[in-house]
C-alpha positions as CSV (number, residue, x, y, z in Angstrom):
1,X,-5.7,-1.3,-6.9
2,X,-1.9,-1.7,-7.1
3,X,-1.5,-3.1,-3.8
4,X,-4.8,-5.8,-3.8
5,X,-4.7,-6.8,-8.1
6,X,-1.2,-6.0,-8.8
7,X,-2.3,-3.5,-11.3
8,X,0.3,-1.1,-12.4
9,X,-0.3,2.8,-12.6
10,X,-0.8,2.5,-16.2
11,X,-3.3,-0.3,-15.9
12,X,-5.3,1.6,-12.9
13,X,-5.8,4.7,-15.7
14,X,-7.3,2.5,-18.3
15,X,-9.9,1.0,-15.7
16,X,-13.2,1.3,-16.4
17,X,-14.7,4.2,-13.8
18,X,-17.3,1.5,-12.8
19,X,-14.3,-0.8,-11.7
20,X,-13.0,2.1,-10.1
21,X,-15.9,2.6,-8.2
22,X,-16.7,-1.6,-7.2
23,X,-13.2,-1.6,-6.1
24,X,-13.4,1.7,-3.9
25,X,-16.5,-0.1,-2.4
26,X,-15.1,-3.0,-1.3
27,X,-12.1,-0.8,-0.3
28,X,-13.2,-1.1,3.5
29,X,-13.3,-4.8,3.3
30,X,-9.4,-4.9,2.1
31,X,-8.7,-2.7,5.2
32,X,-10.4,-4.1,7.7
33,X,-8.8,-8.0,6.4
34,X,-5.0,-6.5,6.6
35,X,-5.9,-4.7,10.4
36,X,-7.1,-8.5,11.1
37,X,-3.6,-9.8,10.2
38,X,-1.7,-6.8,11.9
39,X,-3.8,-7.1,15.2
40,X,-3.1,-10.6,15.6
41,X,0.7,-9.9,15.6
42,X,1.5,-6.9,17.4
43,X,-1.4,-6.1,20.0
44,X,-3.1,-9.2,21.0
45,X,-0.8,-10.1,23.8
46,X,-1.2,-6.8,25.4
47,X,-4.6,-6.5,25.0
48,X,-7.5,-7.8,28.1
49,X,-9.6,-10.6,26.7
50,X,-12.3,-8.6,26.4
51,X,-11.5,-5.5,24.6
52,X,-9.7,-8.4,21.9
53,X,-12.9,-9.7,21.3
54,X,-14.6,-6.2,20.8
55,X,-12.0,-5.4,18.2
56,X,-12.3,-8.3,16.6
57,X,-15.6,-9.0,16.2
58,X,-15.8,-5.4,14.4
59,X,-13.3,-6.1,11.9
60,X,-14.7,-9.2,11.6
61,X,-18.0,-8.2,10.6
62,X,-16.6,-6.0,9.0
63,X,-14.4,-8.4,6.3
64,X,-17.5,-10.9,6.4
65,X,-19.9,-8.2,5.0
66,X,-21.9,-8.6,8.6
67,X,-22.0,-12.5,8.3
68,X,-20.9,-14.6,10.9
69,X,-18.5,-17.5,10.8
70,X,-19.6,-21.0,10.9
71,X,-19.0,-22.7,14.3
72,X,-18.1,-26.1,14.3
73,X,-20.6,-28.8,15.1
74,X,-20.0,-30.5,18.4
75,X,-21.2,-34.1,18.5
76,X,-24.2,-33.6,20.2
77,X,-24.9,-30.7,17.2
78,X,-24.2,-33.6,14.7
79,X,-26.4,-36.2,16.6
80,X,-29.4,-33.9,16.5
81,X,-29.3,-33.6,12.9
82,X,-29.8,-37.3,12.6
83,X,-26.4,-37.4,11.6
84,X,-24.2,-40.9,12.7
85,X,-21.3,-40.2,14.7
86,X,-18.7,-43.3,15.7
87,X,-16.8,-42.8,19.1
């Protein structure tokens, strides 16, 4: 708790036990965020494309709670919708 909300030793003792417990629940979250940030920095260039995007689709479902990321419309997706799009 010290490292995520700044919390000092003191503070941490006079959580609430069900704090405690939300935070150690979400615990695999934090971790799997900060080995998102490491991986990005120290093994991606030695890594082969595909193992890359094994490891980071785990962590990324992972940190999403299993949801995926929003892709970004192309024009045609935009066009389908009945949505105008200008050249």
């Amino acid at each position: 708790m010290s490292y995520h909300y700044g919390f000092s030793f003191g503070q941490i003792s006079e959580t609430p036990l069900a704090a405690v417990e939300a935070y150690l629940v979400r615990l695999p979250k934090y971790a799997a965020q900060g080995k998102l940030d490491l991986a990005q920095a120290v093994s991606m260039p030695y890594m082969t494309d595909d193992n890359r995007r094994v490891m980071l689709g785990e962590w990324e479902r992972i940190a999403n709670d299993g949801m995926q990321t929003a892709k970004k419309a192309t024009k045609a997706d935009l066009i389908m919708l009945g949505i105008g799009v200008s050249n």
